[in-house]
C-alpha positions as a Markdown table, in Angstrom:
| # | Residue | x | y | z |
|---|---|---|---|---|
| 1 | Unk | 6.7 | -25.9 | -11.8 |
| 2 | Unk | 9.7 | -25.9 | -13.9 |
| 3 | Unk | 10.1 | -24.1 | -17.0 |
| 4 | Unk | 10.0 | -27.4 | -19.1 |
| 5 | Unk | 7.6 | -28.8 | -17.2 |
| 6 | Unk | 5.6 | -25.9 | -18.0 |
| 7 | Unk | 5.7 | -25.9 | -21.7 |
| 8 | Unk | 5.4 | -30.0 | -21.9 |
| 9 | Unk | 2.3 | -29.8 | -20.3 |
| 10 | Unk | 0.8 | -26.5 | -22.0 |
| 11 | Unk | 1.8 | -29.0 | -25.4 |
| 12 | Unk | -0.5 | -31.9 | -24.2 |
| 13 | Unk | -3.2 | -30.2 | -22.9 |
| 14 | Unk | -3.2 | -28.0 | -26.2 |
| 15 | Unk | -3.3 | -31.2 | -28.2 |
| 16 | Unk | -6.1 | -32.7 | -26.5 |
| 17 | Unk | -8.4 | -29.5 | -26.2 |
| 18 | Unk | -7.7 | -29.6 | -30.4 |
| 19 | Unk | -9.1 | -33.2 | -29.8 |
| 20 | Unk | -12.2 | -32.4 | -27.5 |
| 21 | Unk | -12.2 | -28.3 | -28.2 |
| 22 | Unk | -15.6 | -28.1 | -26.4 |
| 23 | Unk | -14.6 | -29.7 | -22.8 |
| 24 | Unk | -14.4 | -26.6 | -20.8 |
| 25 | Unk | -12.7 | -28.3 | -18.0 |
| 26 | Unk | -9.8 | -29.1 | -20.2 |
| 27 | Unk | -10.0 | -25.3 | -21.3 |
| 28 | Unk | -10.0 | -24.0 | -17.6 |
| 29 | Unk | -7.0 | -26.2 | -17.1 |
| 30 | Unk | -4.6 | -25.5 | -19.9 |
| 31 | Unk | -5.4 | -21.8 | -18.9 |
| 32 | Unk | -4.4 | -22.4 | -15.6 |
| 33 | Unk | -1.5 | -23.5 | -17.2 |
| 34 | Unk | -1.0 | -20.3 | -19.5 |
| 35 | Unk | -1.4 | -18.4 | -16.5 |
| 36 | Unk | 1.5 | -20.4 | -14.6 |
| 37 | Unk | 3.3 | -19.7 | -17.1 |
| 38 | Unk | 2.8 | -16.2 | -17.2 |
| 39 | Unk | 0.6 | -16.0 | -20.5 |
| 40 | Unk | -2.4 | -14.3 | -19.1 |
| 41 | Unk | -3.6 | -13.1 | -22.7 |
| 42 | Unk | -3.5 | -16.6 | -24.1 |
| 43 | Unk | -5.3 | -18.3 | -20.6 |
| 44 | Unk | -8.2 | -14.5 | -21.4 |
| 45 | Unk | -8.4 | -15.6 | -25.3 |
| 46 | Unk | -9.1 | -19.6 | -24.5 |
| 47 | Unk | -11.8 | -18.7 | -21.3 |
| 48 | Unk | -13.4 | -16.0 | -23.5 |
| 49 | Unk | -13.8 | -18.5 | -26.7 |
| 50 | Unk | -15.4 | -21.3 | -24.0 |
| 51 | Unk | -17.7 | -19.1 | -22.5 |
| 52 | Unk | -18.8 | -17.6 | -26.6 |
| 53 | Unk | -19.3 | -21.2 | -27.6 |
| 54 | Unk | -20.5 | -23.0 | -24.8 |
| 55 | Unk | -23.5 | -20.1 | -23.0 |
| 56 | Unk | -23.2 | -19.0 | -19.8 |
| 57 | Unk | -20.8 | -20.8 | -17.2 |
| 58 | Unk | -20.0 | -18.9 | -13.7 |
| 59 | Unk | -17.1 | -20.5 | -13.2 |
| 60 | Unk | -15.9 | -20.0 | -16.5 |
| 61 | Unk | -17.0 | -16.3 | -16.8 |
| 62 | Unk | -15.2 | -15.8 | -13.5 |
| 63 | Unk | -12.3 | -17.5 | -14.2 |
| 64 | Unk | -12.1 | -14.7 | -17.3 |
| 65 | Unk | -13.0 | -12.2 | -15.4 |
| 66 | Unk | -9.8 | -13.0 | -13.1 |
| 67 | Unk | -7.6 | -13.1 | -15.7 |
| 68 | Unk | -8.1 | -10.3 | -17.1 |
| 69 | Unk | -7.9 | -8.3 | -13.9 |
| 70 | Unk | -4.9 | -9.9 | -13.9 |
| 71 | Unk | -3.5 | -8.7 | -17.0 |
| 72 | Unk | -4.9 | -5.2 | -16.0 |
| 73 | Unk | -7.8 | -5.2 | -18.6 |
| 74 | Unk | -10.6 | -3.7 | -16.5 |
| 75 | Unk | -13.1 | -2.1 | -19.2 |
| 76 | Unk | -12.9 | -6.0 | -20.6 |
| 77 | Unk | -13.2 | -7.6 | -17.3 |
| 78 | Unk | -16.2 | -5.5 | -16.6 |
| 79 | Unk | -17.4 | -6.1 | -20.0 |
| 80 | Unk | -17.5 | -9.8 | -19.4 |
| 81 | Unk | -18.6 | -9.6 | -16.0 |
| 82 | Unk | -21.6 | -7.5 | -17.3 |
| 83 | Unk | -22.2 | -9.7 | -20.3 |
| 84 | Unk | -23.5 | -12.5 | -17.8 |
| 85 | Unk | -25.6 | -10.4 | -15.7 |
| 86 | Unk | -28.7 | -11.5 | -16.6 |
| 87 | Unk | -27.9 | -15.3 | -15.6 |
| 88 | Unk | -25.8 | -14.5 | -12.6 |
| 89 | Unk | -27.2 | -12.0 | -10.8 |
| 90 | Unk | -28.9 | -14.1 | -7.9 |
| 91 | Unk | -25.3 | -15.1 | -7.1 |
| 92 | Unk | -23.7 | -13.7 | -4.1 |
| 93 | Unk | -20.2 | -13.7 | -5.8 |
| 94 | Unk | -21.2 | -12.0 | -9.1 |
| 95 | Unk | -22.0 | -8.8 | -7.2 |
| 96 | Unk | -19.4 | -9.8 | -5.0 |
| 97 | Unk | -16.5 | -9.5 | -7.6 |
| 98 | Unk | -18.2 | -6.6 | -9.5 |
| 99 | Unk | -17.2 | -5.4 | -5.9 |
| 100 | Unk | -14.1 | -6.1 | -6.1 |
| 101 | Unk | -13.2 | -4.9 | -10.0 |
| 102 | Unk | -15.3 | -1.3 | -8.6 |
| 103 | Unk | -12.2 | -1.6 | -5.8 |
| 104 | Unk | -9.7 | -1.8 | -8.2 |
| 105 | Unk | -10.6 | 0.9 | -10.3 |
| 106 | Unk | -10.9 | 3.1 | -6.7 |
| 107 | Unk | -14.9 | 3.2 | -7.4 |
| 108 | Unk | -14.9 | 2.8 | -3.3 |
| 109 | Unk | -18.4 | 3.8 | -2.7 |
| 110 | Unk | -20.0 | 2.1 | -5.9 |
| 111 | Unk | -18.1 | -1.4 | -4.8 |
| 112 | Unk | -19.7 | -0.9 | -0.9 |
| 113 | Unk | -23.0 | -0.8 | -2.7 |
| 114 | Unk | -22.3 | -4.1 | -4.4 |
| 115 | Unk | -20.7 | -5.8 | -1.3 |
| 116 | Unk | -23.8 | -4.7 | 0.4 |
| 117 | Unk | -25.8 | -6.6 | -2.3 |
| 118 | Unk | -24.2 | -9.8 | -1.9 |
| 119 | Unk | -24.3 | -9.6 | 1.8 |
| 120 | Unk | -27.6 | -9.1 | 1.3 |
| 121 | Unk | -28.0 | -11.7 | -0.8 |
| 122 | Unk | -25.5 | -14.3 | 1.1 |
| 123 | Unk | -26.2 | -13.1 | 4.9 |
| 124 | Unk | -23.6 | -15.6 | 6.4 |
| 125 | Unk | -21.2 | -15.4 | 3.2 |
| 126 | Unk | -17.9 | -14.0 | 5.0 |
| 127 | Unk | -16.0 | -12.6 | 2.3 |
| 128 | Unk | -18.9 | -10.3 | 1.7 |
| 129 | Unk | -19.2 | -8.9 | 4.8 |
| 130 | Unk | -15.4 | -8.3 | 4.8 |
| 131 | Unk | -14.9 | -7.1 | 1.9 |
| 132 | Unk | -17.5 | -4.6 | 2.8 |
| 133 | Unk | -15.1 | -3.7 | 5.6 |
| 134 | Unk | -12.0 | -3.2 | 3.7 |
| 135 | Unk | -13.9 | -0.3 | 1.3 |
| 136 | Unk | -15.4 | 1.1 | 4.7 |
| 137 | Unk | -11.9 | 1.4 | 6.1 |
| 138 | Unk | -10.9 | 3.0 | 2.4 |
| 139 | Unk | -14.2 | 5.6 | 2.8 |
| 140 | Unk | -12.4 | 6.2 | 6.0 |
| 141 | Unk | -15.4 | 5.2 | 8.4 |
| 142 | Unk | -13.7 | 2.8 | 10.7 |
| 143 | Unk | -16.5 | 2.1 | 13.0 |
| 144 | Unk | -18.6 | 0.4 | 10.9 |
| 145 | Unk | -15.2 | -0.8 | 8.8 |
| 146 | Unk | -14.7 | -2.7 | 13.0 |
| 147 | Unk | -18.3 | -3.8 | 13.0 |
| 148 | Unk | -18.1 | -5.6 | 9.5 |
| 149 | Unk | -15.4 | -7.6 | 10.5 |
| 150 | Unk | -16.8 | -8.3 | 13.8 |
| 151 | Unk | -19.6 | -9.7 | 11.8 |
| 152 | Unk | -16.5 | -11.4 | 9.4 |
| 153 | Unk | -15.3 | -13.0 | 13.2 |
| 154 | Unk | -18.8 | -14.3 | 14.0 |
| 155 | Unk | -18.7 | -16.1 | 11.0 |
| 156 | Unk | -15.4 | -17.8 | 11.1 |
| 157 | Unk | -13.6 | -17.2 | 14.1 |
| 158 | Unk | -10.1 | -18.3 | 13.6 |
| 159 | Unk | -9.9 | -16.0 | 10.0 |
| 160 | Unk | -6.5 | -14.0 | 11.5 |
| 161 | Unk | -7.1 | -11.4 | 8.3 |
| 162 | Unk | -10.4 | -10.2 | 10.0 |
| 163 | Unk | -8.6 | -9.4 | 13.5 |
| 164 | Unk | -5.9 | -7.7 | 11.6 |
| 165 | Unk | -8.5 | -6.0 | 9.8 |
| 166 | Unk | -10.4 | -5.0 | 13.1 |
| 167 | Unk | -6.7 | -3.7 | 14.3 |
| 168 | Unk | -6.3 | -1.0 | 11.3 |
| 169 | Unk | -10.1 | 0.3 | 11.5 |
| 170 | Unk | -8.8 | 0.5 | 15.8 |
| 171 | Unk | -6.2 | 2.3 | 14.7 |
| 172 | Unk | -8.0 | 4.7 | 12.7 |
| 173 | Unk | -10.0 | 5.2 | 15.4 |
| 174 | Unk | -7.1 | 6.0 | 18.0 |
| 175 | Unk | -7.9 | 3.0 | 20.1 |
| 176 | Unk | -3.8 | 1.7 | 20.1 |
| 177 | Unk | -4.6 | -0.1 | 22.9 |
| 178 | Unk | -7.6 | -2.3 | 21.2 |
| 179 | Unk | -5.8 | -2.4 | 17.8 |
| 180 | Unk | -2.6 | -4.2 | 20.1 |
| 181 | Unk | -5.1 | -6.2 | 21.4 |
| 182 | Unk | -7.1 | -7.2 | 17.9 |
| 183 | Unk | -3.0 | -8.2 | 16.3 |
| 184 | Unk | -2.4 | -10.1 | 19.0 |
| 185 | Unk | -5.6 | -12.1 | 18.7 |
| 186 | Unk | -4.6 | -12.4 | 15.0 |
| 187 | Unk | -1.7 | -14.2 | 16.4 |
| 188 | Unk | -3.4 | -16.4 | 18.6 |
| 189 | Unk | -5.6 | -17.2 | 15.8 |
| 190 | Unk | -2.2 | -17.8 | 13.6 |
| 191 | Unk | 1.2 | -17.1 | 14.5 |
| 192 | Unk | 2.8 | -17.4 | 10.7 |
| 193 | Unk | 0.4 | -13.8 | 10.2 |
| 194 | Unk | 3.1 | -11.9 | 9.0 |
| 195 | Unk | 0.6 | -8.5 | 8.5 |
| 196 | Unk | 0.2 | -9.0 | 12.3 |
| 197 | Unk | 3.3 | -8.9 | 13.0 |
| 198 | Unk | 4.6 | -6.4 | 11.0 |
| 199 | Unk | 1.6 | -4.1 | 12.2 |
| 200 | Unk | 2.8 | -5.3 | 16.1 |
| 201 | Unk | 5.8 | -3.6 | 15.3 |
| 202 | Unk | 5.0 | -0.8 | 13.9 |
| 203 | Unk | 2.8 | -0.1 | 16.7 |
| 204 | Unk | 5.7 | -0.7 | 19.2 |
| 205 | Unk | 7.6 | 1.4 | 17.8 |
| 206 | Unk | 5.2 | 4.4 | 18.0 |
| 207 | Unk | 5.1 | 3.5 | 21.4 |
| 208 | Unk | 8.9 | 3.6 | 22.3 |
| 209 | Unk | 9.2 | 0.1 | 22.4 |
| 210 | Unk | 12.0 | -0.8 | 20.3 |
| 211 | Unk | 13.0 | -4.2 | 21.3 |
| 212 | Unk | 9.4 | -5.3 | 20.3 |
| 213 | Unk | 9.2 | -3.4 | 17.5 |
| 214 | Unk | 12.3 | -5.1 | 16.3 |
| 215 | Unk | 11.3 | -8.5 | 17.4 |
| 216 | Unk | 7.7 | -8.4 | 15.1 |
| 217 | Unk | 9.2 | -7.0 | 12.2 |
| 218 | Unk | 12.0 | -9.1 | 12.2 |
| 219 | Unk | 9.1 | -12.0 | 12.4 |
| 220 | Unk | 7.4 | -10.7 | 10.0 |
| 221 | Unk | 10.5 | -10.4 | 7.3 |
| 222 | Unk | 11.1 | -14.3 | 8.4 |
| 223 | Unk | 7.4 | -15.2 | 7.3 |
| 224 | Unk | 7.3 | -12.9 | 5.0 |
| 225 | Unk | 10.7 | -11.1 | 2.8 |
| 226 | Unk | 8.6 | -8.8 | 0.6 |
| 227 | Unk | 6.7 | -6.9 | 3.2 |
| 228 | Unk | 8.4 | -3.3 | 2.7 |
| 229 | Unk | 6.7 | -2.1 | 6.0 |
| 230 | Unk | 7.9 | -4.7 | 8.2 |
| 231 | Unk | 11.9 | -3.8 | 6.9 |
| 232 | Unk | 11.0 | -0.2 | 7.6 |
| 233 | Unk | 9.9 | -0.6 | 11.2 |
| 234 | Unk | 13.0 | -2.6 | 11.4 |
| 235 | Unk | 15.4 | -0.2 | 10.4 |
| 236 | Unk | 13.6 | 2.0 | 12.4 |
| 237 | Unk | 14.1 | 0.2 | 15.8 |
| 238 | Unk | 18.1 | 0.2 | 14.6 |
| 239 | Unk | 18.2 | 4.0 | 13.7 |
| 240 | Unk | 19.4 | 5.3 | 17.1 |
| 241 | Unk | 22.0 | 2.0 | 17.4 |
| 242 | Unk | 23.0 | 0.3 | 14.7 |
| 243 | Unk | 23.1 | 2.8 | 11.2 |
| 244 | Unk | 24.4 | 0.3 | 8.9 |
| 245 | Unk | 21.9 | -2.1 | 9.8 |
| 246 | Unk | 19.7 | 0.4 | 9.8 |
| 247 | Unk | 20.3 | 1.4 | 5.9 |
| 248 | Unk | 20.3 | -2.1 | 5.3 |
| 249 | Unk | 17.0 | -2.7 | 6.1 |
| 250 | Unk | 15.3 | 0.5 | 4.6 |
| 251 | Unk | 17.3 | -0.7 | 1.5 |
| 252 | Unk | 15.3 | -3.8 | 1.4 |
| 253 | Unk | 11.7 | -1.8 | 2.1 |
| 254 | Unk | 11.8 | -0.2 | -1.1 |
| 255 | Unk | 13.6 | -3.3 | -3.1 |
| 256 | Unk | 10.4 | -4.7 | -2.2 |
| 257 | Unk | 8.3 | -1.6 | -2.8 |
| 258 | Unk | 9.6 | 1.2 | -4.8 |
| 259 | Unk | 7.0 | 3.3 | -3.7 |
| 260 | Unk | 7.8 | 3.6 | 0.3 |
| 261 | Unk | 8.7 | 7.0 | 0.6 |
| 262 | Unk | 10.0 | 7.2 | 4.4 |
| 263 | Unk | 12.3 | 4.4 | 3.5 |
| 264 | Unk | 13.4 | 6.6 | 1.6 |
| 265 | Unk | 13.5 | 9.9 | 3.5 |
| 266 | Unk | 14.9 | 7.6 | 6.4 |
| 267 | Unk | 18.0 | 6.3 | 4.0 |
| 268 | Unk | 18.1 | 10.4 | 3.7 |
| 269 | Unk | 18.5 | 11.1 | 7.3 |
| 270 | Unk | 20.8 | 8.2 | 7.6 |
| 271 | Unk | 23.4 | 9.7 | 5.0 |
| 272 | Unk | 22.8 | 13.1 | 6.2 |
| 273 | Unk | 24.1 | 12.2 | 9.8 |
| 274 | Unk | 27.2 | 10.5 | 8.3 |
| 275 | Unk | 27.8 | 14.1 | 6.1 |
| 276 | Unk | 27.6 | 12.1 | 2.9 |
| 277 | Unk | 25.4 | 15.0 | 1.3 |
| 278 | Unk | 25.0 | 13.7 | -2.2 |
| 279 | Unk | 23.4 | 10.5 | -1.1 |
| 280 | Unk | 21.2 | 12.3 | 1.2 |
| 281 | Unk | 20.4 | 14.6 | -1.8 |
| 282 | Unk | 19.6 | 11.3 | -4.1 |
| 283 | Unk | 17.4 | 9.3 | -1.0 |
| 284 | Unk | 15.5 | 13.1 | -0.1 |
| 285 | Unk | 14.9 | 13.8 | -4.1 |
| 286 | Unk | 12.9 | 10.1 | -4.4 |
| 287 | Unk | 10.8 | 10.8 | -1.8 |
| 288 | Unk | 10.0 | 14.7 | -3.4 |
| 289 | Unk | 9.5 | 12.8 | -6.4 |
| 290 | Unk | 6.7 | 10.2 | -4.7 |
| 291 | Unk | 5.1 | 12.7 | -3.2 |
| 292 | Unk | 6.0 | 16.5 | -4.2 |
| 293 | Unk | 4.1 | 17.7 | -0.6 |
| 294 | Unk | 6.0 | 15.8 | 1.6 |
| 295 | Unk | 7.4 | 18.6 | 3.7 |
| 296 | Unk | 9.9 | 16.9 | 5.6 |
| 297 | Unk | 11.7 | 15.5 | 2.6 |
| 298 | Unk | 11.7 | 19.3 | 0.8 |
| 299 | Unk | 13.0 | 21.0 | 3.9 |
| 300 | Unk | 15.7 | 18.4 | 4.4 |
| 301 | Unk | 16.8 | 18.6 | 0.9 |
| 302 | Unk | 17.2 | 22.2 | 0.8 |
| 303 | Unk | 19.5 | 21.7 | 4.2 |
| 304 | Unk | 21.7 | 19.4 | 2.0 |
| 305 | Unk | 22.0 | 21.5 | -0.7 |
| 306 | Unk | 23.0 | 24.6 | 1.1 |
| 307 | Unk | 25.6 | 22.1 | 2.5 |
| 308 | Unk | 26.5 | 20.9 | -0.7 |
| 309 | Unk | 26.6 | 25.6 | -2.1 |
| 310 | Unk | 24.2 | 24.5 | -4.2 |
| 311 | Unk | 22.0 | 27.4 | -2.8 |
| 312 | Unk | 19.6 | 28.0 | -6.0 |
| 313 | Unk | 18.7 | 24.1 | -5.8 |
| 314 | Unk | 18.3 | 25.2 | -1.9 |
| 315 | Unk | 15.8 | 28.2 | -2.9 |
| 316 | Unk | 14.2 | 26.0 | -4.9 |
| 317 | Unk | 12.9 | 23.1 | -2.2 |
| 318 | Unk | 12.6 | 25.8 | 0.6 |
| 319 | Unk | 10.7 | 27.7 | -1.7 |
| 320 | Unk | 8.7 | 25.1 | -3.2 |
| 321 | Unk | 8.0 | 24.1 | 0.8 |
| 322 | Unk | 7.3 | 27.5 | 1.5 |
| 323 | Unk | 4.6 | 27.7 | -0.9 |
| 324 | Unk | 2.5 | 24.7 | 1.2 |
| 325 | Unk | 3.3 | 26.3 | 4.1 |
| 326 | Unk | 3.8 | 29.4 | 4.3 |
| 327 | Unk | 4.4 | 29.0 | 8.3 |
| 328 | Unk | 7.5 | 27.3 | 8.4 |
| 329 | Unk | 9.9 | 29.7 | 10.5 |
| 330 | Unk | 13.1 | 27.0 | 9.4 |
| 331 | Unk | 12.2 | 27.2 | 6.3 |
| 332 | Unk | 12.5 | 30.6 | 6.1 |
| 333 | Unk | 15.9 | 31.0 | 8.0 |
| 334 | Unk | 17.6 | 28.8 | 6.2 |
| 335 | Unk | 16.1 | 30.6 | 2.6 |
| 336 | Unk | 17.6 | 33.5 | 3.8 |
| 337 | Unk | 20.7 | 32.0 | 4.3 |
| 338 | Unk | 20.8 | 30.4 | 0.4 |
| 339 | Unk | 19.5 | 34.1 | -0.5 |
| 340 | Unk | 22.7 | 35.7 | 1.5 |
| 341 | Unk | 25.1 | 33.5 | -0.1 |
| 342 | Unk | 23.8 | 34.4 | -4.2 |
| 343 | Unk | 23.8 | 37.4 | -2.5 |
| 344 | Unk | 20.6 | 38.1 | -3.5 |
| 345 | Unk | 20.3 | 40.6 | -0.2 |
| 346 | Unk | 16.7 | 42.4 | -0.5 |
| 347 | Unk | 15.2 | 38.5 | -0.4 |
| 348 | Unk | 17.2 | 37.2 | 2.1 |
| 349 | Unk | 16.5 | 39.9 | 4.8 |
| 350 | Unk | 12.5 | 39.4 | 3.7 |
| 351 | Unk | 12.9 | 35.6 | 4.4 |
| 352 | Unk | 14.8 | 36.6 | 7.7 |
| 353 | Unk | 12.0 | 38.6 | 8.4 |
| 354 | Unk | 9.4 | 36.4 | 7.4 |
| 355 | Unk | 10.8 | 34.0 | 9.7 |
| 356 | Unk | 11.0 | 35.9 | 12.8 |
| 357 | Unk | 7.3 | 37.1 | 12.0 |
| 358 | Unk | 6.3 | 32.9 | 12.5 |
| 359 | Unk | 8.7 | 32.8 | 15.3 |
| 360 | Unk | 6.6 | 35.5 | 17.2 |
| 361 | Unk | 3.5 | 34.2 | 15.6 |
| 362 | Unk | 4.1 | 30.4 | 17.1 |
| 363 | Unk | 5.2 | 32.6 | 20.8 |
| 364 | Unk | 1.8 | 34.2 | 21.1 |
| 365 | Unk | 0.1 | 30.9 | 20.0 |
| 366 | Unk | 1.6 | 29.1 | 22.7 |
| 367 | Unk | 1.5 | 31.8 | 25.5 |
| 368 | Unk | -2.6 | 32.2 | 24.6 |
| 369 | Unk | -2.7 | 28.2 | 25.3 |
């Protein structure tokens, strides 16, 4: 809806709540309308005020429950939620989205018990039983993660999320070829799943399929622009042919999510083949910075600085790599090479010798297999 639009209507329905201020159903709708337009504490303050005035009202109390997950007040959410026990506890969906504030807090084993209430409550209810999935696939215990949504399948058959669903716990499970099998029954089910898709193609590419891999994430980007995996697996399937369309697609995966660190480390690897060695440095340093144990990423960085003289940034990373894994023959080598040229001698012949002790080490391991 249009900016104007927006505000005309938050002005008539403010006007005639003023008129009728106990008609909740007015209330819920001019704080649908807050919320539109992106005035989550108002749309909170108004739901609150009806539910004070009025006694209890699920819909209402959910509704401002909602909202204020929205606007990232949990302890209020809960608060409210909590307030209302007493009259909405024979409800399926008050335990069920106590479940889901417990989720969002990461409370995963204290929002499985209150899945497992509603299910109990509403045996046939769906979104109870996959819900329940989705934290069992979080408490890393796929097989009964694949059961629940099984169960979600029984229930409503064509629901695409709950095959998808069934495809990750597959996954987890190291069945590739059931999890193939579970996306593209997600497809069958709906072919606009863009989370199908984009999980088809990351698959394929794990597989060494790269045309398909390219083909689903490409389909997924169409259905969908912000899913950040779905560019990745696309610039992934360009890598070996086609750099620059490559970069431009692990570009777009963390437009759309900051946060996707091998987008990252892949933009690294991309600048790092074409010798541009301060970009590397920039793309390697975000993905350090995401994750400070992501060993890849350190012992990368601290091959671009030694490229780029900077050999005490080099120490650093290799160091810092070194200290996680203190097995890590290249690492080594290539500290005593930064350690040679400050000419810091005594520490690079210990890291030379360091690394020839994991080279022998890694020898015998493999002979004795």
């Amino acid at each position: 809806m249009p900016e104007r639009d927006l505000q005309e209507s938050i002005a008539t329905l403010e006007q005639q709540l003023a008129d009728q201020p106990s008609d909740r159903a007015l209330g819920r709708e001019l704080a649908g309308v807050y919320q539109l337009a992106g005035r989550l504490d108002a749309a909170a303050e108004l739901l609150l005020r009806l539910l004070d005035e009025g006694g209890p009202d699920w819909e209402l109390c959910r509704a401002a429950v909602e909202v204020l997950r929205a606007a990232g007040k949990m302890d209020a959410a809960v608060e409210t939620l909590n307030q209302g026990a007493r009259h909405y506890r024979d409800r399926a969906d008050f335990w069920l989205l106590r479940g889901l504030l417990l989720e969002a807090m990461g409370e995963w084993e204290a929002a499985l018990g209150e899945h497992e209430l509603a299910q109990q409550i509403a045996p046939y209810m769906p979104e109870a039983h996959f819900r329940r999935g989705v934290v069992l696939l979080h408490l890393q215990r796929p097989n009964e993660a694949e059961q629940a949504f099984e169960r979600v399948l029984q229930l409503k058959p064509h629901l695409a999320a709950a095959s998808v669903s069934i495809g990750l716990a597959r996954e987890a499970q190291g069945d590739i070829d059931g999890a193939v099998a579970a996306y593209e029954r997600a497809l069958e089910c709906d072919a606009r799943c863009a989370d199908a898709h984009a999980n088809l193609g990351a698959l394929f590419g794990e597989l060494g399929r790269p045309d398909e891999a390219l083909a689903h994430s490409e389909q997924a980007l169409a259905l969908d622009p912000t899913l950040s995996e779905a560019a990745y697996n696309a610039g992934r399937a360009y890598m070996a042919t086609d750099a620059e369309r490559a970069v431009r697609f692990f570009r777009r995966a963390v437009a759309s999510d900051p946060q996707n660190l091998d987008a990252y480390h892949a933009l690294g690897q991309l600048a790092e083949e074409a010798g541009q060695w301060e970009r590397a440095v920039r793309y390697f340093r975000k993905a350090v910075a995401g994750d400070p144990a992501r060993e890849e990423s350190l012992y990368a960085l601290g091959l671009c600085y030694s490229r780029l003289e900077r050999s005490g940034d080099a120490i650093d990373s290799l160091r810092q790599l070194l200290d996680r894994n203190p097995e890590h023959e290249r690492a080594w080598f290539h500290l005593g090479i930064a350690c040679d040229k400050q000419g810091d001698y005594a520490a690079a012949q210990e890291a030379y010798r360091r690394a020839e002790a994991c080279r022998r080490q890694a020898s015998t391991s493999t002979e004795a297999s």
